[in-house]
CHARMM internal coordinates of N, CA and C (Angstrom, degrees):
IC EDIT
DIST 1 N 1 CA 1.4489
DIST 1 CA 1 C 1.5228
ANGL 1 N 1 CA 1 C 108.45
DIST 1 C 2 N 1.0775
ANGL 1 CA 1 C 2 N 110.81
DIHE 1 N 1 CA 1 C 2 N 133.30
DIST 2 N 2 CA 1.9992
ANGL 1 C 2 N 2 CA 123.98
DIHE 1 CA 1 C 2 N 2 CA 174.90
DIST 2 CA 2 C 1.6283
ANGL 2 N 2 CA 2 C 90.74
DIHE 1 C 2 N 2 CA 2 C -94.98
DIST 2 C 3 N 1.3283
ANGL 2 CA 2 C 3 N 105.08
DIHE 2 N 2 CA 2 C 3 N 145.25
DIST 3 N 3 CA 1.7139
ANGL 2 C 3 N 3 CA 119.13
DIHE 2 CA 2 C 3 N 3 CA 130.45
DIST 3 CA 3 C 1.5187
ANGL 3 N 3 CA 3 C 100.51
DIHE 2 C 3 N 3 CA 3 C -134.81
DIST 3 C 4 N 1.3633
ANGL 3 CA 3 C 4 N 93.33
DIHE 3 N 3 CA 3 C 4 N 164.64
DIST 4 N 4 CA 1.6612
ANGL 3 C 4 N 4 CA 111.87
DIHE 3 CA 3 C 4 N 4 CA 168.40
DIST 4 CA 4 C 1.5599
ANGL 4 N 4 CA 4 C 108.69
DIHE 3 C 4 N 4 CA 4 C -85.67
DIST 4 C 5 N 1.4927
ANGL 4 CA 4 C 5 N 113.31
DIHE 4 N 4 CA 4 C 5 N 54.22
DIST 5 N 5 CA 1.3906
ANGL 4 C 5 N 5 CA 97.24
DIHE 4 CA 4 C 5 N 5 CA -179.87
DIST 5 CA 5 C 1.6425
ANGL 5 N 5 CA 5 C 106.26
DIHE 4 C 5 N 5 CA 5 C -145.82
DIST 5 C 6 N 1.1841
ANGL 5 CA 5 C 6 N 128.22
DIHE 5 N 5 CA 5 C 6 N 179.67
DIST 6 N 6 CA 1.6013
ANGL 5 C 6 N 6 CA 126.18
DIHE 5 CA 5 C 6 N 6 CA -157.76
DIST 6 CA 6 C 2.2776
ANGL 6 N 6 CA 6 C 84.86
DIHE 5 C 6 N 6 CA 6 C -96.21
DIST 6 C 7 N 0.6508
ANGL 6 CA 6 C 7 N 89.50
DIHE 6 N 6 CA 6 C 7 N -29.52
DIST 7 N 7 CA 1.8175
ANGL 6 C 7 N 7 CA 88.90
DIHE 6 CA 6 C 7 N 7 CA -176.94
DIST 7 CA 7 C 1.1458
ANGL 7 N 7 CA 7 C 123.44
DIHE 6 C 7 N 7 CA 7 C -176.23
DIST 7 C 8 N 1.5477
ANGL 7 CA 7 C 8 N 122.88
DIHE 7 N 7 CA 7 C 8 N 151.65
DIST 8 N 8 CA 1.6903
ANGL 7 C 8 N 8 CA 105.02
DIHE 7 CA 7 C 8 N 8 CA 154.45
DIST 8 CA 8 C 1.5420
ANGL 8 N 8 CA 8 C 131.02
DIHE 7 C 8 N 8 CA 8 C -132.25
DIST 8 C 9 N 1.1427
ANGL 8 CA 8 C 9 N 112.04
DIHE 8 N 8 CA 8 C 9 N 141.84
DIST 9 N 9 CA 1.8132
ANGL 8 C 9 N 9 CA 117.51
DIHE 8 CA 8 C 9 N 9 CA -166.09
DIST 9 CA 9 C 1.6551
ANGL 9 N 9 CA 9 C 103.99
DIHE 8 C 9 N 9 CA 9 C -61.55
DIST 9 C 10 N 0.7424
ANGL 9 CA 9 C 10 N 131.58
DIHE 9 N 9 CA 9 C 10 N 112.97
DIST 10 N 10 CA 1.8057
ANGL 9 C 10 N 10 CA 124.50
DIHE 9 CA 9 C 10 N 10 CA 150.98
DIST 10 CA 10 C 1.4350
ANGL 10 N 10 CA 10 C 114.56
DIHE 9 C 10 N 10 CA 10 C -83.71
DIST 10 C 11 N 1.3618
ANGL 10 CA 10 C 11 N 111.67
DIHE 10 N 10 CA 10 C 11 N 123.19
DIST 11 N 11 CA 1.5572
ANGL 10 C 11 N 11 CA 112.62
DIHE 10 CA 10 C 11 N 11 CA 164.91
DIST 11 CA 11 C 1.4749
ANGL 11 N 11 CA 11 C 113.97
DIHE 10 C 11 N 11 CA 11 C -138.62
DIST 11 C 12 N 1.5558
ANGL 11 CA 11 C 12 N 107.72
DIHE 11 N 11 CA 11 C 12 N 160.03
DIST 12 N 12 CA 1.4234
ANGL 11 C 12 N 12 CA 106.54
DIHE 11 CA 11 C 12 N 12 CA -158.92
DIST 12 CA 12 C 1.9481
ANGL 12 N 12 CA 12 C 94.13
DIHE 11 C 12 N 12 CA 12 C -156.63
DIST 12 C 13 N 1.2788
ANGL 12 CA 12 C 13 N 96.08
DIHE 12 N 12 CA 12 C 13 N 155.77
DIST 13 N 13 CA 2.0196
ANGL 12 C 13 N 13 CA 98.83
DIHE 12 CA 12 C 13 N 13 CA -179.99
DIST 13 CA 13 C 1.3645
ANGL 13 N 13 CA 13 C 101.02
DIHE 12 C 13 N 13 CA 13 C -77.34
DIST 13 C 14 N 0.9848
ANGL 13 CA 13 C 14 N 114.94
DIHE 13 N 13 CA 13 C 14 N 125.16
DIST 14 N 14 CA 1.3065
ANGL 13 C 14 N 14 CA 117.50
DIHE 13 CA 13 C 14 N 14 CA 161.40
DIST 14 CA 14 C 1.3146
ANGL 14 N 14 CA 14 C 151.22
DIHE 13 C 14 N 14 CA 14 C -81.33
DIST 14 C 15 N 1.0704
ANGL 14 CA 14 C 15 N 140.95
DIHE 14 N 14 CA 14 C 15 N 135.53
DIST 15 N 15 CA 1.4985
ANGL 14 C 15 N 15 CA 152.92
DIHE 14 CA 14 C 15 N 15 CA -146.62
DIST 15 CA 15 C 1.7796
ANGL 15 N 15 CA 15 C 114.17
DIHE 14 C 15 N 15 CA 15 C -56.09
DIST 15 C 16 N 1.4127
ANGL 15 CA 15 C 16 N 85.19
DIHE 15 N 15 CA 15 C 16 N -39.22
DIST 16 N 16 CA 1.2496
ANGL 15 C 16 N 16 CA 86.89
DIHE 15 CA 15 C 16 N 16 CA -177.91
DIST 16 CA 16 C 1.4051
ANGL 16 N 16 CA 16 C 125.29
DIHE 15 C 16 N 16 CA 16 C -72.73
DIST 16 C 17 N 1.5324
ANGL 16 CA 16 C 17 N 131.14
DIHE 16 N 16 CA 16 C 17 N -173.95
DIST 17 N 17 CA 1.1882
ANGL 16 C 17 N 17 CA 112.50
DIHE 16 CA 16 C 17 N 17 CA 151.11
DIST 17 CA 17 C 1.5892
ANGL 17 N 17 CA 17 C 116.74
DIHE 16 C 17 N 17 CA 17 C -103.11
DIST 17 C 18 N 1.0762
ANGL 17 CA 17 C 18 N 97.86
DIHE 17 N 17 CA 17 C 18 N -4.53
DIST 18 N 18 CA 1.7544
ANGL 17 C 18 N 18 CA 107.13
DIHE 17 CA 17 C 18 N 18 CA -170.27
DIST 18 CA 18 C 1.8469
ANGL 18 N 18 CA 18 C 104.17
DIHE 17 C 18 N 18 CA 18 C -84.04
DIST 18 C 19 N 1.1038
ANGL 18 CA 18 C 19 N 130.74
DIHE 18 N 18 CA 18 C 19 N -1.91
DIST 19 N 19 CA 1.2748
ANGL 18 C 19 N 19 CA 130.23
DIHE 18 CA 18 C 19 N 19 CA 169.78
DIST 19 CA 19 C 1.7897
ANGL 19 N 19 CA 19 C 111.05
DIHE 18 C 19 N 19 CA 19 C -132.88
DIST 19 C 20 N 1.2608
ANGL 19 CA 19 C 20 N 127.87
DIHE 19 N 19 CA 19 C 20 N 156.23
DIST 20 N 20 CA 1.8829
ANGL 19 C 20 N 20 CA 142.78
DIHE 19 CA 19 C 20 N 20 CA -174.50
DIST 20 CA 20 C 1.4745
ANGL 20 N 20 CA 20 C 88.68
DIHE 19 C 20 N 20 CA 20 C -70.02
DIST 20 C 21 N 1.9059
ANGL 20 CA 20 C 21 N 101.64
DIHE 20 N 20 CA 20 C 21 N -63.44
DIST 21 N 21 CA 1.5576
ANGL 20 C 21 N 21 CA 88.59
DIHE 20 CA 20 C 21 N 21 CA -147.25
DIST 21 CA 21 C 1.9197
ANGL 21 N 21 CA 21 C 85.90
DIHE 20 C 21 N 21 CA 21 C -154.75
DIST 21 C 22 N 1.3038
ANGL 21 CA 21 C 22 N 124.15
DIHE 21 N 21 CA 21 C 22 N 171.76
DIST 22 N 22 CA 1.3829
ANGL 21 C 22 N 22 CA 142.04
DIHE 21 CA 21 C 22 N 22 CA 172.26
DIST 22 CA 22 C 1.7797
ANGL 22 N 22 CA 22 C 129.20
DIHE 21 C 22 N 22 CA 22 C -99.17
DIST 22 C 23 N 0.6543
ANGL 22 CA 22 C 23 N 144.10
DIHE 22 N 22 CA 22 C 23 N 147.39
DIST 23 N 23 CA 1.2502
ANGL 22 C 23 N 23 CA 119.70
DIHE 22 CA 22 C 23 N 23 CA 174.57
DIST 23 CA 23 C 1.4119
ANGL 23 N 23 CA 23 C 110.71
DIHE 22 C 23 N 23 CA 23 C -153.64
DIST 23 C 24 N 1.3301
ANGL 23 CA 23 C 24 N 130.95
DIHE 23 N 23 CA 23 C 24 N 174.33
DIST 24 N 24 CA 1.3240
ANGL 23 C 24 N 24 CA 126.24
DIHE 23 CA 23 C 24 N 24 CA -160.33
DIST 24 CA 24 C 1.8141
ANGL 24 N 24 CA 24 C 88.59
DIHE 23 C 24 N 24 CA 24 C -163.89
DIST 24 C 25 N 1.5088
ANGL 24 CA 24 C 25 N 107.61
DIHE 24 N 24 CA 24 C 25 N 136.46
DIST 25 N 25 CA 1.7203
ANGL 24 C 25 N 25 CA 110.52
DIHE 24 CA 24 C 25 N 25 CA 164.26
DIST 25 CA 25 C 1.7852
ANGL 25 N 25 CA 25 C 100.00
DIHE 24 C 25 N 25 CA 25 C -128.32
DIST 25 C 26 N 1.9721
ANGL 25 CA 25 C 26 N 89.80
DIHE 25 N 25 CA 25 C 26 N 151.41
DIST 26 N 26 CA 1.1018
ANGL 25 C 26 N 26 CA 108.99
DIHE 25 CA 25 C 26 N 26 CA -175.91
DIST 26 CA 26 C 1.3079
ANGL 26 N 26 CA 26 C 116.17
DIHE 25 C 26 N 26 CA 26 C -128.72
DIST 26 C 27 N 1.6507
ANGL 26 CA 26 C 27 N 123.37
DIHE 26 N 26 CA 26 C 27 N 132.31
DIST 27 N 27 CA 1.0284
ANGL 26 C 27 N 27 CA 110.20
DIHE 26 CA 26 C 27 N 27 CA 170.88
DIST 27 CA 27 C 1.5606
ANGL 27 N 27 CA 27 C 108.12
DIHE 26 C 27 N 27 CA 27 C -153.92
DIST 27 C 28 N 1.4246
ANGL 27 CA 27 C 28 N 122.74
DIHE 27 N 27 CA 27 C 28 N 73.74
DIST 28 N 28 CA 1.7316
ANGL 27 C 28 N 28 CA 115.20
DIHE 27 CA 27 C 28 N 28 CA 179.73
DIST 28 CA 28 C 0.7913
ANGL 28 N 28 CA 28 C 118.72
DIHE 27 C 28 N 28 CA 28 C -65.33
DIST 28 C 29 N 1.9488
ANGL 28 CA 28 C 29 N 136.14
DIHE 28 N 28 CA 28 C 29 N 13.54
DIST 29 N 29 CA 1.0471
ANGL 28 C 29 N 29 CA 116.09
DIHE 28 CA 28 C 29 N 29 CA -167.54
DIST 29 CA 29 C 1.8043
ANGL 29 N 29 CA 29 C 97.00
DIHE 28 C 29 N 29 CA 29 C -100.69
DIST 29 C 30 N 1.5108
ANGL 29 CA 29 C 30 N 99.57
DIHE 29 N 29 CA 29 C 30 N -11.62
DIST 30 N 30 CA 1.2216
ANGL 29 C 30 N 30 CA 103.74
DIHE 29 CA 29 C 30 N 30 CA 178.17
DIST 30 CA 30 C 1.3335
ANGL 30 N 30 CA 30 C 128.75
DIHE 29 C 30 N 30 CA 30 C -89.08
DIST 30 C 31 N 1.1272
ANGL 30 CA 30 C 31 N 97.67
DIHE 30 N 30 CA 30 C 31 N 2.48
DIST 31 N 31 CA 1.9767
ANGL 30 C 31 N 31 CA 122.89
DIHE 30 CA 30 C 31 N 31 CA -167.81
DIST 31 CA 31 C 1.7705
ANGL 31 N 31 CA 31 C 102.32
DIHE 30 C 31 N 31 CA 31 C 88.05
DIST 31 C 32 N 1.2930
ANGL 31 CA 31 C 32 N 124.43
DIHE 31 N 31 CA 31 C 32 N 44.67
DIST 32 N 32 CA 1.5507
ANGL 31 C 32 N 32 CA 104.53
DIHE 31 CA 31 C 32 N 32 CA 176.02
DIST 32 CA 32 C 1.3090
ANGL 32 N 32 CA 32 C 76.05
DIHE 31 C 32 N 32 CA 32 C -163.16
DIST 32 C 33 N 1.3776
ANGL 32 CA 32 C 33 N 77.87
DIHE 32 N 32 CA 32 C 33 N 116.19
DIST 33 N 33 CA 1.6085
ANGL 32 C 33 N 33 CA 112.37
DIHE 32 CA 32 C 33 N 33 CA 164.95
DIST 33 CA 33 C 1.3266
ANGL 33 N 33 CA 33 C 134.33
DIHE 32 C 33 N 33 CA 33 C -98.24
DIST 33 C 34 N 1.4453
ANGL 33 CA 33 C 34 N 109.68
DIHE 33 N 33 CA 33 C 34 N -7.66
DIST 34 N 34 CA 1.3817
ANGL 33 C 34 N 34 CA 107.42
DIHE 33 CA 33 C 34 N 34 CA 160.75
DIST 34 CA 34 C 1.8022
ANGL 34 N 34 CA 34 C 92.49
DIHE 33 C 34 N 34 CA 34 C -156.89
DIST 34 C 35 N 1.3031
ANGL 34 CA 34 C 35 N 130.07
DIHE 34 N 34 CA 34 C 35 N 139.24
DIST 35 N 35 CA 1.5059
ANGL 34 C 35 N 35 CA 128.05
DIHE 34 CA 34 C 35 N 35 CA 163.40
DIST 35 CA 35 C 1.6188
ANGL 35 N 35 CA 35 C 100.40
DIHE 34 C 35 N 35 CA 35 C -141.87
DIST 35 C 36 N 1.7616
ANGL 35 CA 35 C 36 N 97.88
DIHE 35 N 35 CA 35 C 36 N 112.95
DIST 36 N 36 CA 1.6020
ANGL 35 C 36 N 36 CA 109.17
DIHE 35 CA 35 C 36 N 36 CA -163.75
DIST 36 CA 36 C 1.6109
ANGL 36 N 36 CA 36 C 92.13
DIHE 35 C 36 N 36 CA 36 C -105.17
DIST 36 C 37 N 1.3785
ANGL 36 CA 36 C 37 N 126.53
DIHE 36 N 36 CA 36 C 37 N 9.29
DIST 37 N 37 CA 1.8901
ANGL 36 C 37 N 37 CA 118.03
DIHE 36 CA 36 C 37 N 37 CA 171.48
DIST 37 CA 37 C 1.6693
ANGL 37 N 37 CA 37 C 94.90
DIHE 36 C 37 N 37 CA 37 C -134.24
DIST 37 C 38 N 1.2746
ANGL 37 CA 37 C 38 N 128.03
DIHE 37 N 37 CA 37 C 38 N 42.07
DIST 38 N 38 CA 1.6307
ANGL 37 C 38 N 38 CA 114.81
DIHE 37 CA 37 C 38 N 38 CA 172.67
DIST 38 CA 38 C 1.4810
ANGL 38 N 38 CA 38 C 87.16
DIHE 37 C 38 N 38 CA 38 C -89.98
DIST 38 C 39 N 2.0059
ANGL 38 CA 38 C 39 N 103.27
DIHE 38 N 38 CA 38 C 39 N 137.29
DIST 39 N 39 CA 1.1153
ANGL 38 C 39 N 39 CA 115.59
DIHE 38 CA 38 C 39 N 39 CA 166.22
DIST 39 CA 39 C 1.3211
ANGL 39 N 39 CA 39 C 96.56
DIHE 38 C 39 N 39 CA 39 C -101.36
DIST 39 C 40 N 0.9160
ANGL 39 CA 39 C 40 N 167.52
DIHE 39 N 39 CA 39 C 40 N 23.88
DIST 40 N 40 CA 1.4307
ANGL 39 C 40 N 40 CA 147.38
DIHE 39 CA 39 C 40 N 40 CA 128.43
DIST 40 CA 40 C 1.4959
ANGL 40 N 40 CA 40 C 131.22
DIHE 39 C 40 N 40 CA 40 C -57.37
DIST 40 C 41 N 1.4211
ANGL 40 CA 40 C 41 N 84.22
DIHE 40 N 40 CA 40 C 41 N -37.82
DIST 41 N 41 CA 1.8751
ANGL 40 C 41 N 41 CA 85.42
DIHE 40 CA 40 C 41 N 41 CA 163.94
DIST 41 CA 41 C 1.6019
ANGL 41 N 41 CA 41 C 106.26
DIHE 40 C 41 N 41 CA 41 C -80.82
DIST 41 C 42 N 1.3013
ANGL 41 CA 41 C 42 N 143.14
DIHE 41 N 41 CA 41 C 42 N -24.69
DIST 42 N 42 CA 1.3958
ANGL 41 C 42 N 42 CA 135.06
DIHE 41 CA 41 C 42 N 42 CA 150.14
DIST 42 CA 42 C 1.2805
ANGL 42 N 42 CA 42 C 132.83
DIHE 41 C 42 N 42 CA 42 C -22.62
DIST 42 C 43 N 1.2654
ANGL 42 CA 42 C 43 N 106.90
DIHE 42 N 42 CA 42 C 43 N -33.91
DIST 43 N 43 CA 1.7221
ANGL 42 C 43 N 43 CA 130.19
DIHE 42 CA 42 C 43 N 43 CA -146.88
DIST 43 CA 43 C 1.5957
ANGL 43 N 43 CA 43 C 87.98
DIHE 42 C 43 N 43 CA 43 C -98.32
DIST 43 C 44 N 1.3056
ANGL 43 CA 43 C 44 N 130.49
DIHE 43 N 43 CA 43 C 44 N 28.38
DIST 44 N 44 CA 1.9040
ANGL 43 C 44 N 44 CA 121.07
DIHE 43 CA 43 C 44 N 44 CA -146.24
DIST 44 CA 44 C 1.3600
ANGL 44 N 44 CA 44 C 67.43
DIHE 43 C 44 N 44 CA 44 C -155.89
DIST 44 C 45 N 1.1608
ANGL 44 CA 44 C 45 N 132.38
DIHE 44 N 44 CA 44 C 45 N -62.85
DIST 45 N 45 CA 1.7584
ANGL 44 C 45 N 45 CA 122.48
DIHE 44 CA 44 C 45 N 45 CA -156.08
DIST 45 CA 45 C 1.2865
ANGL 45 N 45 CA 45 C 130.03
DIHE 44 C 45 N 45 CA 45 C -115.54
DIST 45 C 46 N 1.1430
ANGL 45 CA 45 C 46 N 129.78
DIHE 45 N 45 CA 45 C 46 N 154.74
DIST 46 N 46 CA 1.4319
ANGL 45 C 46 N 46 CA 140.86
DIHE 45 CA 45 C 46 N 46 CA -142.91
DIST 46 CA 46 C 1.7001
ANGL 46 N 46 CA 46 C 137.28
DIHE 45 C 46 N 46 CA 46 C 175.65
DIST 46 C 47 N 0.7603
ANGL 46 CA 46 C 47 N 112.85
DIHE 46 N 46 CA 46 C 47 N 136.67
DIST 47 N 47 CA 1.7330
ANGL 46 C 47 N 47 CA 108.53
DIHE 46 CA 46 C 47 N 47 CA -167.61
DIST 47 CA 47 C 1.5782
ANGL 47 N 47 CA 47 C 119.51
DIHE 46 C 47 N 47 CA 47 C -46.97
END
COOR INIT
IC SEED 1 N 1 CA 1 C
IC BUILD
């Protein structure tokens, strides 16, 4: 899959009770295809 875009965040509620929510960033255009601890995409989300 292409987009014209620098990445995208996936987030979802999570199962647990000990965490809000999960999240996942994507970006193959950059060579990273999956980065499940980038704090920069962190720095975007919040309760």
């Amino acid at each position: 899959m292409w987009l014209p875009i620098r990445g995208v965040i996936v987030t979802s509620q999570s199962d647990s009770s000990e965490y809000d929510f999960v999240s996942r960033f994507f970006s193959p255009a950059q060579g990273l295809d999956e980065d499940h601890v980038t704090g920069s995409a962190h720095c975007c989300l919040g309760p």
